[in-house]
C-alpha positions in Angstrom: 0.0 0.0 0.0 1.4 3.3 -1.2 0.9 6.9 0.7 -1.9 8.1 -2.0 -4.0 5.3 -1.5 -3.4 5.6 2.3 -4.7 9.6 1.7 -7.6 8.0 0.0 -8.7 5.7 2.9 -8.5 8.9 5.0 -10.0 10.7 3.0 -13.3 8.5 3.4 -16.2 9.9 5.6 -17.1 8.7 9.2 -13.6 6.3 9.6 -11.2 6.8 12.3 -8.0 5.8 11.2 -4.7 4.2 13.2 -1.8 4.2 11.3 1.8 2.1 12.2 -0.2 0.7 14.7 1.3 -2.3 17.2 -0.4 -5.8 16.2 -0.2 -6.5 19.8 -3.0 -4.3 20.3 -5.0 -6.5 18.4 -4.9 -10.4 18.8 -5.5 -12.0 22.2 -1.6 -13.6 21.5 -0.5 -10.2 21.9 2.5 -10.9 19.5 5.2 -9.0 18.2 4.2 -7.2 14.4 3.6 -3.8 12.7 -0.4 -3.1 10.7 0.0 0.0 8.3 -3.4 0.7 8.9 -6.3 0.2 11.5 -9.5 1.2 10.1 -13.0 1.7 12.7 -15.9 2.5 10.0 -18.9 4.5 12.3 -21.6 3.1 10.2 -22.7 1.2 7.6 -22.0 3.5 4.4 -18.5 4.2 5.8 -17.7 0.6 5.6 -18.9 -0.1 2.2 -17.0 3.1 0.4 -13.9 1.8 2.2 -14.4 -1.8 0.8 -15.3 -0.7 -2.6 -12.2 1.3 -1.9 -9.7 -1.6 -0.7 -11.0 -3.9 -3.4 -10.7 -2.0 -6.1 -7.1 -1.3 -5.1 -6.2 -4.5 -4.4 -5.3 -3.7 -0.7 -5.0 -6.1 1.4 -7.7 -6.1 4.4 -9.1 -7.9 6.9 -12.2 -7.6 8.9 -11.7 -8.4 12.7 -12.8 -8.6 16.0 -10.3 -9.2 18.8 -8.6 -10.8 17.1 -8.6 -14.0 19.9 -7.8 -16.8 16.9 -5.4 -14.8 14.8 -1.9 -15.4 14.2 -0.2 -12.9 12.1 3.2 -14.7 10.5 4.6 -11.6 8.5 6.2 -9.1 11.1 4.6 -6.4 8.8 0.8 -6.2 7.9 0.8 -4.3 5.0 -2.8 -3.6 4.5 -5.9 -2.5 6.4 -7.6 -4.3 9.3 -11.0 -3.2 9.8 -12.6 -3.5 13.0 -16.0 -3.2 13.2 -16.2 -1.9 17.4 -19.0 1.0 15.9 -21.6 -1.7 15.5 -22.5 -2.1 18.8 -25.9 -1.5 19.0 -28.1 -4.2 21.6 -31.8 -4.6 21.9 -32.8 -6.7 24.3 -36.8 -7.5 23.8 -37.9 -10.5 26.3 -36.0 -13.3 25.5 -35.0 -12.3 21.7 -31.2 -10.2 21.6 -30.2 -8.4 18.8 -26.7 -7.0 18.9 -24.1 -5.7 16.3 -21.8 -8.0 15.7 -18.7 -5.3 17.3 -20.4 -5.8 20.6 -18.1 -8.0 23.1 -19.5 -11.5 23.7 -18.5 -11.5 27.5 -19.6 -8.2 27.7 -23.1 -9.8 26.2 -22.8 -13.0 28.1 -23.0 -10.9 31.5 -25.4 -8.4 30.1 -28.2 -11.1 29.8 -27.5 -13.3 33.0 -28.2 -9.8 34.7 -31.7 -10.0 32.8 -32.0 -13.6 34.3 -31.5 -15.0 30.3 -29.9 -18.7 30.1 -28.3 -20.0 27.1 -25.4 -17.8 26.5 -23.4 -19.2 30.2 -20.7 -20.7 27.8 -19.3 -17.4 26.4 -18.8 -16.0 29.5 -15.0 -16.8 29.1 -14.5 -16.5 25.2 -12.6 -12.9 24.3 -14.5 -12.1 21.0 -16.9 -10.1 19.6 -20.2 -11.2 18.3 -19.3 -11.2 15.0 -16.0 -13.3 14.9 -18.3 -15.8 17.3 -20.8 -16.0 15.1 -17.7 -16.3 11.9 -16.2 -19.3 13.9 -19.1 -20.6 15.7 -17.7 -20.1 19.2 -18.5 -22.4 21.9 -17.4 -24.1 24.7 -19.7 -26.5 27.5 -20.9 -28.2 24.5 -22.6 -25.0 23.1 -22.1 -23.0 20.7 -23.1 -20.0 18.5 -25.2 -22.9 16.3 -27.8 -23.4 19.2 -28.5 -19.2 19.9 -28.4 -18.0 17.1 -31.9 -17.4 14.8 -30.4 -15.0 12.3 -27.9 -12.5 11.0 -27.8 -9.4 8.8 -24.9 -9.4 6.4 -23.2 -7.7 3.9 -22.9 -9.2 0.9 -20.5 -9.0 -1.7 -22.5 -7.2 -3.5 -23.0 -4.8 -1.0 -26.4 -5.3 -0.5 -28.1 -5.8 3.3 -29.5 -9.5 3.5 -30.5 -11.6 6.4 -29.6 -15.2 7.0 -31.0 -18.1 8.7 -30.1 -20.5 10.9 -30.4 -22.9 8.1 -28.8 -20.9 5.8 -25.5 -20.3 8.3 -24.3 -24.3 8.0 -23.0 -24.2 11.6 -21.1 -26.8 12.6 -18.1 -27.9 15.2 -16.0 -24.4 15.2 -16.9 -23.8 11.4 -20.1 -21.9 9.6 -20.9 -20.8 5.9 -19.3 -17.3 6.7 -15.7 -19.0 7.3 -16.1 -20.6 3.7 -17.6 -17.4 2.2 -15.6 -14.5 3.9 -16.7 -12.3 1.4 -20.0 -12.2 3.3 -19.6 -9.9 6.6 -22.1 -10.4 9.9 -23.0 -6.8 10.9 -25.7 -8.0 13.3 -27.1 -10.9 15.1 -30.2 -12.1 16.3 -29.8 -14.8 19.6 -33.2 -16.4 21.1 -32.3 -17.5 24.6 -34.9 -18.3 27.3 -35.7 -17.2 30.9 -34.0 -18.6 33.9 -33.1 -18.0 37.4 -30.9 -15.2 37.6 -29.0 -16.8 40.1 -28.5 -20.1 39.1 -27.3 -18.6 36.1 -24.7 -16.4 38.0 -23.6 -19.3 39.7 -22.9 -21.6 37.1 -21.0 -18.6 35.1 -19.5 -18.3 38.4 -18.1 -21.9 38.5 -16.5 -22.3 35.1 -14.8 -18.8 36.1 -13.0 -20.5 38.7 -12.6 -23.5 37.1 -10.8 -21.8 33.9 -8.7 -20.1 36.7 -7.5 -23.8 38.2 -7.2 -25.4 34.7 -6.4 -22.3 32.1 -2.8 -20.4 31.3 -5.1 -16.8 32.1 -1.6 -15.4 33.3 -0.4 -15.3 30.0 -1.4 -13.9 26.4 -3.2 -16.8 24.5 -5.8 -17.6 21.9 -7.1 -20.2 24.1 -7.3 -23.6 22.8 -5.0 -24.4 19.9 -6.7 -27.7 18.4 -10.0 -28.8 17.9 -10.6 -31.9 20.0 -10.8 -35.0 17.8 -13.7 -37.4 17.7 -14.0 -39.0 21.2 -10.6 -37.6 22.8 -9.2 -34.6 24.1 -6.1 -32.5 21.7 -5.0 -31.6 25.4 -4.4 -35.1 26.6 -2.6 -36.3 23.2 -0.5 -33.6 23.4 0.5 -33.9 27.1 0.8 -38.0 26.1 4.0 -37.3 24.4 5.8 -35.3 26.7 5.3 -32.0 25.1 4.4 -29.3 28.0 6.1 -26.7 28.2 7.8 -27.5 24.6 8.9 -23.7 23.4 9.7 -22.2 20.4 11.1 -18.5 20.9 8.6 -17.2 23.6 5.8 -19.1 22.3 5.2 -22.5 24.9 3.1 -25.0 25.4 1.9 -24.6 28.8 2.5 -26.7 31.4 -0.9 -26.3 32.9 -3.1 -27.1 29.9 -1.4 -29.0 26.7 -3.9 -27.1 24.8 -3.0 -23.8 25.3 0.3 -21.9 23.5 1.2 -18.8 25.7 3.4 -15.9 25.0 6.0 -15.6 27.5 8.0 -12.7 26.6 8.0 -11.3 22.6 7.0 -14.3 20.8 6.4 -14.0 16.9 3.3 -15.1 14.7 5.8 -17.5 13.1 6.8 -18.7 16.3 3.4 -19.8 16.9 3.1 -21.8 13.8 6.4 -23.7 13.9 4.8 -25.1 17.3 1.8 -25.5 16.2 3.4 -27.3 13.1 5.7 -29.8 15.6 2.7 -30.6 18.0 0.7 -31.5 14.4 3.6 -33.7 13.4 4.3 -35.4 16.8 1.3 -36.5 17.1 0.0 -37.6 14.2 3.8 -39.9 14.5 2.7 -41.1 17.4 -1.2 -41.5 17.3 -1.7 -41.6 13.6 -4.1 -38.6 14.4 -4.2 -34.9 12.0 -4.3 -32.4 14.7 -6.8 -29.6 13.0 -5.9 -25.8 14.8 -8.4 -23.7 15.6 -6.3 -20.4 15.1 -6.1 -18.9 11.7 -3.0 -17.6 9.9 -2.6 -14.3 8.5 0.4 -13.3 6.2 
């Protein structure tokens, strides 16, 4: 990206722009990397003039939330990330939410226990927005977005306003239709949950606090877990099975609390994250015969 087009993106209405920013600002990892530009569209039109913009420019971009399963390898982003934290508007009508997808999902999660609503207790602990949960179908407690959500406004690439279903969304384990289509971006989200006690819902959200305190690296920078779990297992015990805790590459380790969880210790680097990740795929699929799949995506 070159300084006119740069003055172009600036030049765009209703966009606060960051420039040279730190990508440790910007991914749960917290990991070492330059972005030439940080783009926060206020509203709708804003963000379609500065795809058109991007596209037809070839710039690279990338929409994001926070950024909790992104590992950027280059040390230099050269292109714009767009984060959408302006769409954060929530209506909460009885038991039906709908909330822009910049809004935080523990922010959300903790919003509608307060209204005594059940159904969201397993995001409590997951660091994204609504939007990226809804990209990667976050879950955890064996629930996910899949079960909550009825519907979502997107933009299409066409740049038209369309809603889509349940149905139409193809959730599945940690996957959905917008991770195979990303040209198609979730501006807002419709969750049906149901009424419950208040407390028993505090409670509960409570518990798996403290119990990600006893069994979670929360000390240091992570995406949280690193590998699906395969059919009938858990990545965490294969892992740990082969001696690898606390295996480092750089500042990026495999924690010795949970075999599931790569920490930064220090100043670790994107590609320091994906040689591990790489060694733990090929040590145990030696030993096991089994293909690791990682739930973190990787961003040149």
């Amino acid at each position: 990206m070159n300084n006119n087009q740069l003055d172009e993106i600036k030049k765009i209405k209703n966009i606060k722009v960051l420039e040279n920013e730190p990508l440790k600002k910007y991914t749960s990892f917290k990991l070492d990397g330059k972005v030439a530009i940080v783009a926060y569209p206020e509203n709708l039109d804003s963000l379609i003039k500065l795809l058109k913009y991007v596209r037809e420019e070839n710039i690279k971009y990338k929409i994001i939330g926070n950024g909790s399963n992104l590992v950027f390898i280059c040390e230099k982003y050269n292109g714009v990330l767009i984060k959408l934290d302006f769409l954060d508007d929530l209506k909460i009508n009885d038991t039906t939410i709908k909330v822009g997808a910049g809004y935080s999902l523990i922010k959300l999660a903790s919003k509608v226990s307060k209204e005594g609503l059940t159904g969201l207790e397993f995001a409590s602990g997951i660091p994204g927005t609504v939007g990226g949960a809804v990209f990667m179908n976050a879950g955890a407690y064996k629930s996910d977005m899949g079960y909550i959500v009825n519907e979502i406004k997107v933009l299409t690439p066409e740049y038209e306003v369309k809603t889509l279903y349940n149905k139409d969304l193809n959730f599945h384990y940690r996957t959905s239709f917008l991770q195979k289509n990303p040209d198609y971006i979730c501006l807002e989200a419709t969750i049906i949950l149901k009424h419950g006690k208040k407390k028993d819902i505090e409670d509960l959200m409570e518990e798996r606090k403290k119990r990600r305190i006893m069994t979670q690296p929360l000390e240091f920078p992570s995406a949280g877990s690193v590998f699906r779990n395969p059919e009938d297992d858990f990545a965490g015990r294969l892992i740990e099975s082969i001696g690898l805790k606390n295996k480092n590459i750089g500042d990026a380790y495999i924690s010795d609390k949970h075999a599931n969880f790569i920490v930064n210790k220090g100043n670790a680097k994107g590609i320091d994250v994906k040689n591990l990740i790489d060694e733990v795929k090929k040590q145990v699929k030696k030993e096991y015969g089994i293909e690791l799949k990682a739930e973190q995506e990787f961003v040149e």
